[in-house]
N, CA, C and O atoms as a MOPAC input file, in Angstrom:
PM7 MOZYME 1SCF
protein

 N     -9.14000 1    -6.51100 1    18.47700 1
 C     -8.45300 1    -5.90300 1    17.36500 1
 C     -7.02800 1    -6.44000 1    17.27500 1
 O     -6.40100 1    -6.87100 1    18.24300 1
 N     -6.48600 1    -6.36200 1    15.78000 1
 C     -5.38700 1    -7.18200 1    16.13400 1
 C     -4.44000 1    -5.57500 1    15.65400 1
 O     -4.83700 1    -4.46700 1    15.29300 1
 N     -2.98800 1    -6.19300 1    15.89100 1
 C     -2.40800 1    -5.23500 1    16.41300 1
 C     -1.57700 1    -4.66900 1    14.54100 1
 O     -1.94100 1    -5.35500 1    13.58600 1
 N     -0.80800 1    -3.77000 1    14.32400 1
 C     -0.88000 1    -3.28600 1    12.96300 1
 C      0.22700 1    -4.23300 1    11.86200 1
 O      0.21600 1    -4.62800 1    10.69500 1
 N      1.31200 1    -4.30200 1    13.29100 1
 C      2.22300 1    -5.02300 1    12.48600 1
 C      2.33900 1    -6.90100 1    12.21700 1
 O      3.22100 1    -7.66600 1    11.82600 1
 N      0.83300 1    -7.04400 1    12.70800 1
 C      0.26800 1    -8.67300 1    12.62300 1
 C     -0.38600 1    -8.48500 1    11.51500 1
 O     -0.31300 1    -9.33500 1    10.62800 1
 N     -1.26000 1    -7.17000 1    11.33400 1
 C     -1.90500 1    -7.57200 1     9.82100 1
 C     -0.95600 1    -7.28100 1     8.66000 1
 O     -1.10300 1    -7.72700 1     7.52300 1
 N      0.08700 1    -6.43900 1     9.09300 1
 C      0.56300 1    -6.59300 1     7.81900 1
 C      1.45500 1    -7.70700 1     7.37500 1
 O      1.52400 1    -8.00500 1     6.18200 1
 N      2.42600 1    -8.59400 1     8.68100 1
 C      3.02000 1    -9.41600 1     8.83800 1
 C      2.01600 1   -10.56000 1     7.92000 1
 O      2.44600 1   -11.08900 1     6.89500 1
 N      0.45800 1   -10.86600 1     8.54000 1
 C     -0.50000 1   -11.87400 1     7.76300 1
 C     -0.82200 1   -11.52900 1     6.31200 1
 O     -0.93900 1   -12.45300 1     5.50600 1
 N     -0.96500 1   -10.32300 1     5.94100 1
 C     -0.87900 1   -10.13400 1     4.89600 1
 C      0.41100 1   -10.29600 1     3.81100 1
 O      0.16200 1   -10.40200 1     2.61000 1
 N      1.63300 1   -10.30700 1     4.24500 1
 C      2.70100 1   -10.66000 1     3.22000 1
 C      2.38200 1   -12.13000 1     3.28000 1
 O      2.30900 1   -12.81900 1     2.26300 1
 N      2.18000 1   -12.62700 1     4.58800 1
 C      2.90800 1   -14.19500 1     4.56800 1
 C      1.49400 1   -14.71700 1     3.32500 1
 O      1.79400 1   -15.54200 1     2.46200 1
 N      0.20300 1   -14.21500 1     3.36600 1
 C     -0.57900 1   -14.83300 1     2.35100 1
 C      0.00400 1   -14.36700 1     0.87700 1
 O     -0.08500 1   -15.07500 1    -0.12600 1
 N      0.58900 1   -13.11700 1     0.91200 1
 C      0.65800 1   -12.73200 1     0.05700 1
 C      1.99300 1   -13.73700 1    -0.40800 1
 O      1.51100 1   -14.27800 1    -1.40300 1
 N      3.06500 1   -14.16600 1    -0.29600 1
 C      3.96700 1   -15.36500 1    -0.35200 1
 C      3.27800 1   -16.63500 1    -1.10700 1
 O      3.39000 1   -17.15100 1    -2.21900 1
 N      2.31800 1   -16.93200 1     0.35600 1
 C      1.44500 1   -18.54300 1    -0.04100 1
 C      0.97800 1   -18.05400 1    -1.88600 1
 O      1.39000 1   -18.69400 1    -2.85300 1
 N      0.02300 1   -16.76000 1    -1.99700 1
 C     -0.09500 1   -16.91900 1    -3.35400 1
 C      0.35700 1   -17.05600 1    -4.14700 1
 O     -0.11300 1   -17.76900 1    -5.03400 1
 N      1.88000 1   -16.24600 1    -4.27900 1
 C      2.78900 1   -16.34100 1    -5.15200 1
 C      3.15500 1   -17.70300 1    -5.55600 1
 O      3.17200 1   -18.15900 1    -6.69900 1
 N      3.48000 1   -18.34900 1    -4.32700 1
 C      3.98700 1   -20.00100 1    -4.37000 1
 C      3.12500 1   -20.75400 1    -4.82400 1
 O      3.65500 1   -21.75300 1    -5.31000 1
 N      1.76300 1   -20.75600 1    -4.92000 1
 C      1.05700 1   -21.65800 1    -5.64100 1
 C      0.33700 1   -21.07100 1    -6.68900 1
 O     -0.73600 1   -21.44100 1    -7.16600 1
 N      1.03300 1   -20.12600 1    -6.99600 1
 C      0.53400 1   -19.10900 1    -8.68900 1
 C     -0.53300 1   -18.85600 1    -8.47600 1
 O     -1.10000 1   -18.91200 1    -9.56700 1
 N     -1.60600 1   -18.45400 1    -7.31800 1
 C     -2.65700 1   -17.93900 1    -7.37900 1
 C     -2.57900 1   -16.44200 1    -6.64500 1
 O     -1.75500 1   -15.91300 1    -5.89900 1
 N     -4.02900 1   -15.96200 1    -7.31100 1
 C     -3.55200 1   -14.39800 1    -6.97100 1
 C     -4.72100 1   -13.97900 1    -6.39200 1
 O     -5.78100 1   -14.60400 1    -6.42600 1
 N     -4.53200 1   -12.92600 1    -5.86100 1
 C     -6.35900 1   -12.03300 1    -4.79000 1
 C     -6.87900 1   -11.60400 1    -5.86100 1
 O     -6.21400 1   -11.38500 1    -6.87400 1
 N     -8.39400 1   -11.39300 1    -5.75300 1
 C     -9.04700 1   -10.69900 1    -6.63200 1
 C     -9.40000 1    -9.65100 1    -5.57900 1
 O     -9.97400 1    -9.98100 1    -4.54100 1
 N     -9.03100 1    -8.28700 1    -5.86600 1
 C     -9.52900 1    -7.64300 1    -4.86200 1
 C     -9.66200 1    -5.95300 1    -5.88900 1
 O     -8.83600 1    -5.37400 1    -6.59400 1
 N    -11.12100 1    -5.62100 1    -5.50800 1
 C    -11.08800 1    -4.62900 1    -6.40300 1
 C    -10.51700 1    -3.57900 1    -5.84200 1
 O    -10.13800 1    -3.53900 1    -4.67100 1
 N    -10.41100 1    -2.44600 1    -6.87100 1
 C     -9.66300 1    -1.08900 1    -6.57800 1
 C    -10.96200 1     0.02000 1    -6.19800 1
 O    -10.98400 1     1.21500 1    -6.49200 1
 N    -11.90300 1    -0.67100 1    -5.54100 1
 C    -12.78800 1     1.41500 1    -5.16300 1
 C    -11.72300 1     2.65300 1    -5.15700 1
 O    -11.03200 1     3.06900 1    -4.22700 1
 N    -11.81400 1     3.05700 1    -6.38000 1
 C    -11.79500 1     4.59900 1    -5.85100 1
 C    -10.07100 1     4.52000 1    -6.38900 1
 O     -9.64000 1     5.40200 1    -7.13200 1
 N     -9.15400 1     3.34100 1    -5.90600 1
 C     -7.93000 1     3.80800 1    -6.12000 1
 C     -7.18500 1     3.27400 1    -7.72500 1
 O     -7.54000 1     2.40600 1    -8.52300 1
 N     -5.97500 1     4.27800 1    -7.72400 1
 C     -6.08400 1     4.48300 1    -9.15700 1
 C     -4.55400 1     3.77600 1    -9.36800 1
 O     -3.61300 1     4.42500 1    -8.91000 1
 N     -4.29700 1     2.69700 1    -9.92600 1
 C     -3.22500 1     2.18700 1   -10.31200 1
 C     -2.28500 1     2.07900 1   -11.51500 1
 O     -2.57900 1     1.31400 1   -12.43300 1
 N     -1.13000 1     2.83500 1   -11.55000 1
 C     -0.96500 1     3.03900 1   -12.98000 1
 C      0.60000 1     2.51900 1   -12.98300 1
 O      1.08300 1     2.13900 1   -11.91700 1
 N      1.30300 1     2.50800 1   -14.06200 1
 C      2.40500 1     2.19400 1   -14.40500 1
 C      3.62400 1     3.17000 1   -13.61100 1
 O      3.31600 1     4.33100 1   -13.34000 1
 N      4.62200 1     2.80200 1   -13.35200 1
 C      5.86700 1     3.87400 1   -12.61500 1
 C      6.09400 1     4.94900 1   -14.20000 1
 O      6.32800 1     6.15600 1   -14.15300 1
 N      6.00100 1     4.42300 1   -15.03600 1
 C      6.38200 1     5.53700 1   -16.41600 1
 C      5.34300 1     6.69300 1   -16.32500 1
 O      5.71700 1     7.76000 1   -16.81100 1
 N      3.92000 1     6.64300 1   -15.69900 1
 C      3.07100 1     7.71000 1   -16.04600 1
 C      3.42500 1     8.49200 1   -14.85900 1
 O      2.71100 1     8.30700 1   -13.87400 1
 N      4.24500 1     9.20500 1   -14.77600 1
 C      4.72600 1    10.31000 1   -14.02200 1
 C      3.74900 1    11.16300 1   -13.89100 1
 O      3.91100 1    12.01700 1   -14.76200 1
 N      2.44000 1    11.48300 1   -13.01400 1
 C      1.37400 1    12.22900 1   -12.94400 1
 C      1.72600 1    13.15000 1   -11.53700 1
 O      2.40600 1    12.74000 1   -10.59700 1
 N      1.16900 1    14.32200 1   -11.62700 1
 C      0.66100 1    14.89100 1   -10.28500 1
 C     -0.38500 1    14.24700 1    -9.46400 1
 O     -1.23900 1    13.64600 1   -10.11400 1
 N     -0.49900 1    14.24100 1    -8.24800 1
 C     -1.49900 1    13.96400 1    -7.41100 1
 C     -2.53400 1    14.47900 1    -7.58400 1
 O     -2.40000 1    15.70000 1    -7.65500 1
 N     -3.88400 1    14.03100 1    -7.73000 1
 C     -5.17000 1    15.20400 1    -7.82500 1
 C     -5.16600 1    16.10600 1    -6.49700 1
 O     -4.11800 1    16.13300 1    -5.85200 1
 N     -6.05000 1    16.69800 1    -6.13500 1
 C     -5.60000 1    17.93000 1    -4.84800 1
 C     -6.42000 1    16.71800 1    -3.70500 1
 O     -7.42700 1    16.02200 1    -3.83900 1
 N     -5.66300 1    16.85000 1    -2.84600 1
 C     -6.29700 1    16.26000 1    -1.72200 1
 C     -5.92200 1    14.87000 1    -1.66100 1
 O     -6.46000 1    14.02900 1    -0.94100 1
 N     -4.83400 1    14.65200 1    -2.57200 1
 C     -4.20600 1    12.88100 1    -2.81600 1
 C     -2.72200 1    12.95800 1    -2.28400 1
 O     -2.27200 1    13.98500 1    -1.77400 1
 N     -1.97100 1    11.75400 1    -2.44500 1
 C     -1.45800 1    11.61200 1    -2.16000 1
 C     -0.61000 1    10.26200 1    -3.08500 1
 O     -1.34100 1     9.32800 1    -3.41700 1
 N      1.04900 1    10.17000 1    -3.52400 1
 C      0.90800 1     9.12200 1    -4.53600 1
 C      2.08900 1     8.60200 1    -3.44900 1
 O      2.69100 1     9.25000 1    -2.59300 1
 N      2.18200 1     7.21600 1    -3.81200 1
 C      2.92300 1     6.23300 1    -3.42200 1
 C      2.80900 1     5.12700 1    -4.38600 1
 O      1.69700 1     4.72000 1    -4.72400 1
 N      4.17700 1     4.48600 1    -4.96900 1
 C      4.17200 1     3.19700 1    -5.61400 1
 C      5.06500 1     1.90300 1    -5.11200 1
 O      6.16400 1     2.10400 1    -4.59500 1
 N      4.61300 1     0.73600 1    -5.26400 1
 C      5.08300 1    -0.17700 1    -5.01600 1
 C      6.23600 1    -0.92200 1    -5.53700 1
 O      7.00200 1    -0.59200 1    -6.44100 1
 N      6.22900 1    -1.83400 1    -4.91300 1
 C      7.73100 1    -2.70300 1    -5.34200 1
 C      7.93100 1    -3.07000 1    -6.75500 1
 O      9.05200 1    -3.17500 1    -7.25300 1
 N      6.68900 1    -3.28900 1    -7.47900 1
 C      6.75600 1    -4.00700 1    -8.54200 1
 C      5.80100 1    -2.96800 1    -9.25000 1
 O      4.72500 1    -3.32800 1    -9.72700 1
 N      6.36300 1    -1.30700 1    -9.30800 1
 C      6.13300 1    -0.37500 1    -9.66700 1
 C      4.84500 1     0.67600 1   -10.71600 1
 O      4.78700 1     1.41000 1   -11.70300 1
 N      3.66700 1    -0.16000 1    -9.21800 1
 C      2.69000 1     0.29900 1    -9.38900 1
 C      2.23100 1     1.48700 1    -8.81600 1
 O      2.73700 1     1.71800 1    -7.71800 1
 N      1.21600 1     2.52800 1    -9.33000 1
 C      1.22200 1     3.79800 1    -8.78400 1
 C     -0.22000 1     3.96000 1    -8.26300 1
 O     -1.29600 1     3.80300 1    -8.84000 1
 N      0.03400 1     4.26700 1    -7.19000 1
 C     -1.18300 1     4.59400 1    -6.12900 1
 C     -1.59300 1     5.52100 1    -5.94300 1
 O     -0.76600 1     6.12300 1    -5.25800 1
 N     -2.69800 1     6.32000 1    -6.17000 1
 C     -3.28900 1     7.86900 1    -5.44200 1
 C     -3.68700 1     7.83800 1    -4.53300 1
 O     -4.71500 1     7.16900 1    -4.63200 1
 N     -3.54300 1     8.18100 1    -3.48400 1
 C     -4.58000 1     7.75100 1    -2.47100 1
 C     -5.12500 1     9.20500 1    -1.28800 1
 O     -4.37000 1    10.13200 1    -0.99500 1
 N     -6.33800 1     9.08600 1    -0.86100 1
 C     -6.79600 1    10.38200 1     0.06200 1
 C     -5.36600 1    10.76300 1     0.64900 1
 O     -4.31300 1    10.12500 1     0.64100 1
 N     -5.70600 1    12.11200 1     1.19900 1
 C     -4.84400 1    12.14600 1     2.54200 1
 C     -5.43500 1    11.70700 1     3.81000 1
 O     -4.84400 1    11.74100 1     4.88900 1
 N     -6.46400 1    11.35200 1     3.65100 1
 C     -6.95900 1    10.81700 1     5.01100 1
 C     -6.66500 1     9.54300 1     5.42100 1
 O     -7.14300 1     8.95000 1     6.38800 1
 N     -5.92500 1     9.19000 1     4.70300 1
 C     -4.98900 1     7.47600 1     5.04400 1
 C     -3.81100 1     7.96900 1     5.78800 1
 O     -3.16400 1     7.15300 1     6.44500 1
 N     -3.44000 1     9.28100 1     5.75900 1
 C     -2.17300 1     9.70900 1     6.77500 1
 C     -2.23700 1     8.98500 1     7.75500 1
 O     -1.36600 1     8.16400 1     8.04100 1
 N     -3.57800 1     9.24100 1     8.59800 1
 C     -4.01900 1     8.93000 1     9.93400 1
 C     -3.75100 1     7.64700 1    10.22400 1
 O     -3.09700 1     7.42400 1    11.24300 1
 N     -4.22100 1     6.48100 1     9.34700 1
 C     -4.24200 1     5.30800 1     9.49500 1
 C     -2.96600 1     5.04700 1     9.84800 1
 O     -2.00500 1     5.67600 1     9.40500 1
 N     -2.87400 1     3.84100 1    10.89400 1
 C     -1.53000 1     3.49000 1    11.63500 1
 C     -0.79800 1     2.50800 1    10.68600 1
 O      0.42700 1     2.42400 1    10.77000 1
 N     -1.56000 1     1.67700 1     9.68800 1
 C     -0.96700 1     0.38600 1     8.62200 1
 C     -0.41100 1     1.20400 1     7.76900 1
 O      0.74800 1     0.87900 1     7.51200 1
 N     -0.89700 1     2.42200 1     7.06500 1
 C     -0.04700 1     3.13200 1     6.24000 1
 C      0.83700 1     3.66800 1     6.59200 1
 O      1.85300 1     3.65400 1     5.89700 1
 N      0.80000 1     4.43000 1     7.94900 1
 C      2.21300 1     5.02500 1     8.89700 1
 C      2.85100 1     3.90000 1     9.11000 1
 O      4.04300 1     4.09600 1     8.87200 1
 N      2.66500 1     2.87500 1     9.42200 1
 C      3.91300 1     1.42500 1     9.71100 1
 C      4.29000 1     1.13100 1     7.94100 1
 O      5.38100 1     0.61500 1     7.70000 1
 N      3.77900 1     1.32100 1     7.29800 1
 C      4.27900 1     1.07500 1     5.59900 1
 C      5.55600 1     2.06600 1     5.41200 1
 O      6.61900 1     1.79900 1     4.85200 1
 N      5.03800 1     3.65600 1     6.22300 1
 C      5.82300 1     4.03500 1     5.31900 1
 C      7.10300 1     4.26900 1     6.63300 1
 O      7.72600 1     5.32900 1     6.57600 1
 N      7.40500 1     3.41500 1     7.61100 1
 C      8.41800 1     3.46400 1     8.34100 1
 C      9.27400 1     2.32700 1     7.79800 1
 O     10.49400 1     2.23200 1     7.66600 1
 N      8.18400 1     1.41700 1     7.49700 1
 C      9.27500 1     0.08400 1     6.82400 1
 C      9.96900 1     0.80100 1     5.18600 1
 O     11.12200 1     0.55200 1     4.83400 1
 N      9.23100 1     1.48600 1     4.54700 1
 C      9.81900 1     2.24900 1     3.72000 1
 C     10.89500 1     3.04100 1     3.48500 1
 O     11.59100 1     3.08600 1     2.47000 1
 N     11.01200 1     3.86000 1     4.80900 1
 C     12.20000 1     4.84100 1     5.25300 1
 C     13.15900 1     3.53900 1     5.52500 1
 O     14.11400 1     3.47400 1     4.75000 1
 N     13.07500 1     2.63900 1     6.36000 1
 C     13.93000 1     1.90100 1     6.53600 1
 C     14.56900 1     1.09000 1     5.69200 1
 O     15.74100 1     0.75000 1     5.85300 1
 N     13.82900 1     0.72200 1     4.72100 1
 C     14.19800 1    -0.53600 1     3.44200 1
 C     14.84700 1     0.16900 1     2.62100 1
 O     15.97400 1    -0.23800 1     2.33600 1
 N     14.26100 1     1.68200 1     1.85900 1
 C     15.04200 1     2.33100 1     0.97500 1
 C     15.67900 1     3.33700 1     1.34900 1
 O     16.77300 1     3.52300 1     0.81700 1
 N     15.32900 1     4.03900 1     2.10000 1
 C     16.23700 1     5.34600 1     2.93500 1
 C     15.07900 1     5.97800 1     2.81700 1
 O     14.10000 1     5.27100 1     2.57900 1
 N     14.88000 1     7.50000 1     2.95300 1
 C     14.39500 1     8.87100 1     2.52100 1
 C     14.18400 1     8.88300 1     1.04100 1
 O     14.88900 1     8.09400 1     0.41000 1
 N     13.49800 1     9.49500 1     0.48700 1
 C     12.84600 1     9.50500 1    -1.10000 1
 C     12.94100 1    10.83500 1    -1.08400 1
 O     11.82600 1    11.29900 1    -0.84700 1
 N     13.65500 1    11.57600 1    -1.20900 1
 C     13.93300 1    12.70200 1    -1.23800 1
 C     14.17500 1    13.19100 1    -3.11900 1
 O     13.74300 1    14.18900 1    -3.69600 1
 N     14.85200 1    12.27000 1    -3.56300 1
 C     15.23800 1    12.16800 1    -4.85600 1
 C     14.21500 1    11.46400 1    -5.80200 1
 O     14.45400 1    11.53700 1    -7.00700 1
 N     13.41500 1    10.98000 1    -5.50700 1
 C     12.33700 1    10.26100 1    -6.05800 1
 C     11.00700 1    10.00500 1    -5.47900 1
 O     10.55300 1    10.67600 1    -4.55300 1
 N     10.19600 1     8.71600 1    -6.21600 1
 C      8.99100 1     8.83400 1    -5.21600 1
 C      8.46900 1     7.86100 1    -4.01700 1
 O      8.38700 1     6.64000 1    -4.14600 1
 N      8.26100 1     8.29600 1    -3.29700 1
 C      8.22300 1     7.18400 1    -2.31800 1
 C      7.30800 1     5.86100 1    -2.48600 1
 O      6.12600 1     5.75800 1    -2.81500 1
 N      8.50100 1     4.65100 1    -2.06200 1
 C      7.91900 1     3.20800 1    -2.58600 1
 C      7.76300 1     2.74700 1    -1.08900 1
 O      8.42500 1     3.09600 1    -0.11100 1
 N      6.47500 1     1.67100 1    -1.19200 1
 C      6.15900 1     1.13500 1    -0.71100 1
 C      7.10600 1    -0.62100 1    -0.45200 1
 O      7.40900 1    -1.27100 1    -1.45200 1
 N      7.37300 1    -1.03200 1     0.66100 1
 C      8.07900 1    -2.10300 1     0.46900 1
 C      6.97000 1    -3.37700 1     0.35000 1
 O      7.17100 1    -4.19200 1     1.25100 1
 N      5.57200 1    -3.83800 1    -0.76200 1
 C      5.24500 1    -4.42500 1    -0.82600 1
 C      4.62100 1    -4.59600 1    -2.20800 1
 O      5.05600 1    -3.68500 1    -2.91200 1
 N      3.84500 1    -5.32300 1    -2.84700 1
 C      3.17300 1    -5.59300 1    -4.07900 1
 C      2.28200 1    -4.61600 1    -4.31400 1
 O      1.95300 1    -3.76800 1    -3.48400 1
 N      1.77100 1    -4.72300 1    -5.71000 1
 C      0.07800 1    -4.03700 1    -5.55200 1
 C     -0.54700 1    -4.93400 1    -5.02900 1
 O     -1.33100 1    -4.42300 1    -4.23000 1
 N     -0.66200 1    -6.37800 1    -5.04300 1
 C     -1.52900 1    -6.75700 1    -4.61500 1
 C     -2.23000 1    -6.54200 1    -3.08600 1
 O     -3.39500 1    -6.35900 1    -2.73200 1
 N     -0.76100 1    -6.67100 1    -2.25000 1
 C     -0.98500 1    -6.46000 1    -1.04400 1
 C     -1.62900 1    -4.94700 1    -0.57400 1
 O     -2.36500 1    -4.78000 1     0.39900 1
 N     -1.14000 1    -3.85000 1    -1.55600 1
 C     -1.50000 1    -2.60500 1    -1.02600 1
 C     -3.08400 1    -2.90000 1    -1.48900 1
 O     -4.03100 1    -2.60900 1    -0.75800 1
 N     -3.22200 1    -3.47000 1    -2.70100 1
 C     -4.85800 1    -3.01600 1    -2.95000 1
 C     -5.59800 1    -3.90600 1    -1.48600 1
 O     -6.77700 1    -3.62900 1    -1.26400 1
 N     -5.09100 1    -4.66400 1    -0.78500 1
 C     -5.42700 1    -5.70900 1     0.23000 1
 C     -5.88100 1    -4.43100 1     1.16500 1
 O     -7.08800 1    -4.21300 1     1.26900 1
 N     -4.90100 1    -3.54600 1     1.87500 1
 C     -4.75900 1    -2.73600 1     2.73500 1
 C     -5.59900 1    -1.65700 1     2.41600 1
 O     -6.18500 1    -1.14500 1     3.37000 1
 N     -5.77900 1    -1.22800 1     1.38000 1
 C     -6.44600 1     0.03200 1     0.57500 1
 C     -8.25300 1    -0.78700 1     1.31200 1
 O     -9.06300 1    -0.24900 1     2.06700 1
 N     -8.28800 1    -1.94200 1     0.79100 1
 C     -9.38300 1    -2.29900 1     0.98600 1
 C     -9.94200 1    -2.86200 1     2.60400 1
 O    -11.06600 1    -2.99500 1     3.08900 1
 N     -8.81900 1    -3.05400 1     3.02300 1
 C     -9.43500 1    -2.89100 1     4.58600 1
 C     -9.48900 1    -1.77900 1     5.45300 1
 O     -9.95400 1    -1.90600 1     6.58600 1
 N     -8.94300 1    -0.40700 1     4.92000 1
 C     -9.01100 1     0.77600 1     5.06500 1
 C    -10.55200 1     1.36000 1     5.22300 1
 O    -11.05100 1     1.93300 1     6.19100 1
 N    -11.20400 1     0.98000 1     3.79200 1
 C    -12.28400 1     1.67200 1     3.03200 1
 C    -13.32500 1     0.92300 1     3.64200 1
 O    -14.27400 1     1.63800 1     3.96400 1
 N    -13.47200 1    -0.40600 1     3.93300 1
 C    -14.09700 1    -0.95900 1     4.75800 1
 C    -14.18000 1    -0.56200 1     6.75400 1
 O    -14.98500 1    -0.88000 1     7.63000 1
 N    -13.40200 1    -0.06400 1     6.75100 1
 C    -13.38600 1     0.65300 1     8.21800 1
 C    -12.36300 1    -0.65900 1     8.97800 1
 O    -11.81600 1    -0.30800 1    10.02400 1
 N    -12.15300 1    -1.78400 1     8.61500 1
 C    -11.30800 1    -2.90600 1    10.08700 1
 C     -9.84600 1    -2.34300 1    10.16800 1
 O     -9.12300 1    -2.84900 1    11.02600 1
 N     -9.45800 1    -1.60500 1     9.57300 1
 C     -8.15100 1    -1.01400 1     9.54400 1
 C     -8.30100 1     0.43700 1    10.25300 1
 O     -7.55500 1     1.38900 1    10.02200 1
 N     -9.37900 1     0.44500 1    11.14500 1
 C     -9.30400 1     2.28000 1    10.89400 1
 C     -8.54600 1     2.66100 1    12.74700 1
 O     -8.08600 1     3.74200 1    13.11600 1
 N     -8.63700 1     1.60200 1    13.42700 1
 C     -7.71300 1     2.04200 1    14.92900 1
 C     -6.84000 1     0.72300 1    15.28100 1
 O     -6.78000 1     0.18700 1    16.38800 1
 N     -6.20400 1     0.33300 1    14.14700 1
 C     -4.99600 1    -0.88200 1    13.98200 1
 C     -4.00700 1    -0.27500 1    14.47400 1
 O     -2.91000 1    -0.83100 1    14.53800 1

């Protein structure tokens, strides 16, 4: 198993390579719901929202608490922007990359990272 802050470390650095040669992941969304930072929604019950850098909006279970890649997200989070106390808490990465993570979650290889 590799360790949490290697996959996410491998995951920006691809996520970079794509940018730099204008190609992008195709990676679908099961289940998660991505919307604009303007649609200011409540969480459905049992969710949880977080949006990204480039102010995409995420619902996601609460059962991703557990997961250690989302707890290391949202420490690099506290650290990059402060506390979200005043707003909503951002993720310090793309959608692309979160739908990356979302999807190795749901697949189980993320589940004791």
């Amino acid at each position: 198993m590799f360790p949490t802050k290697k996959i996410i470390k491998s995951a920006m650095k691809l996520q970079k390579m794509a940018a730099f040669e204008n190609r992008s992941f195709r990676i679908s969304m099961r289940g998660i719901y991505a919307y604009r930072l303007s649609s200011l929604q409540v969480a459905d019950k049992g969710h949880f929202v977080i949006y990204t850098t480039d102010r995409r909006r995420f619902s996601m279970p609460l059962s991703y608490l557990n997961n250690n890649i989302v707890l290391e997200l949202f420490k690099r989070s506290d650290e990059e922007f402060g506390p979200s106390s005043d707003g909503p808490i951002t993720f310090p990465c793309d959608a692309v990359l979160m739908n990356y993570i979302v999807c190795l979650i749901q697949q189980g290889v993320a589940k004791n990272l």
